[in-house]
C-alpha positions as CSV (number, residue, x, y, z in Angstrom):
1,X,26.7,7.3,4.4
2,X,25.2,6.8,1.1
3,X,27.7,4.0,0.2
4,X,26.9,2.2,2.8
5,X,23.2,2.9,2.4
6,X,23.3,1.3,-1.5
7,X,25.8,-1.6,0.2
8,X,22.6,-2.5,2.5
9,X,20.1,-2.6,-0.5
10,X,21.9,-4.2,-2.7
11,X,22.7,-6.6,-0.1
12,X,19.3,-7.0,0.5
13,X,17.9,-7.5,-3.4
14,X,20.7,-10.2,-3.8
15,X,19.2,-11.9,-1.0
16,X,15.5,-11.5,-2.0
17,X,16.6,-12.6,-5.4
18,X,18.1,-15.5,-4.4
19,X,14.7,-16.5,-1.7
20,X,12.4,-16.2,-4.9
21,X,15.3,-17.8,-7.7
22,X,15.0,-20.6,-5.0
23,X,11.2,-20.7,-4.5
24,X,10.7,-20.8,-8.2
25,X,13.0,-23.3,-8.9
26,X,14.7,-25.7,-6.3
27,X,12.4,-24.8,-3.8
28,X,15.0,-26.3,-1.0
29,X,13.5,-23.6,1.4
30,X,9.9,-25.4,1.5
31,X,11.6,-28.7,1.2
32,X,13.2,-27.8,4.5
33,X,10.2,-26.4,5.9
34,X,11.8,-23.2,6.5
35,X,8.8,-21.6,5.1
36,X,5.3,-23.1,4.7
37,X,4.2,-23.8,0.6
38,X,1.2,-22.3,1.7
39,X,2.5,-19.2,2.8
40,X,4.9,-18.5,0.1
41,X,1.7,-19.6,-2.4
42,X,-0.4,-17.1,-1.0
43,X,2.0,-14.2,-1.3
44,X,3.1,-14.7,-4.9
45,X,-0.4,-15.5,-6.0
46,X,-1.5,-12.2,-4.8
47,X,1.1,-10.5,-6.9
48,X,2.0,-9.6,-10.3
49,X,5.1,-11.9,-11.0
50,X,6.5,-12.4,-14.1
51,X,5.0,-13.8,-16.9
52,X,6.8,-17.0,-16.6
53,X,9.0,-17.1,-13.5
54,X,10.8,-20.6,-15.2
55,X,12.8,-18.4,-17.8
56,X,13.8,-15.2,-16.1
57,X,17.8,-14.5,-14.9
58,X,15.8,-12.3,-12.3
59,X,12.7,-12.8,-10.7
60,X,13.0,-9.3,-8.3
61,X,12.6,-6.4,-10.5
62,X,11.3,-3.0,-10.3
63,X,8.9,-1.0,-12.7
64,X,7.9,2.5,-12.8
65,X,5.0,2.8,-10.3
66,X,5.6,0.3,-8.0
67,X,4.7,1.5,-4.3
């Protein structure tokens, strides 16, 4: 059960990863108006992203502390 458990979350990062690789860079998905600028602009505003989002292979990561 726990292999299948780490299958789904890794799963899941790889496709969180990808939404924000895509939002920082392409941005296809507001292009298609899958998601509103607005929306996604609000959110990552509000948190502490990386220091420039342009020059990171990841932008998900984890740190100690996060909740």
């Amino acid at each position: 059960e726990w292999r299948r458990l780490e299958r789904g979350v890794k799963q899941r990062a790889r496709a969180l990863n990808a939404f924000l690789y895509d939002v920082y860079h392409r941005a296809e998905i507001i292009r298609a108006v899958v998601i509103f600028f607005a929306m996604v602009h609000t959110v990552l505003s509000s948190q502490n992203g990386p220091a420039d989002p342009y020059t990171e292979d990841r932008t998900l990561s984890f740190h100690p502390g996060d909740s």
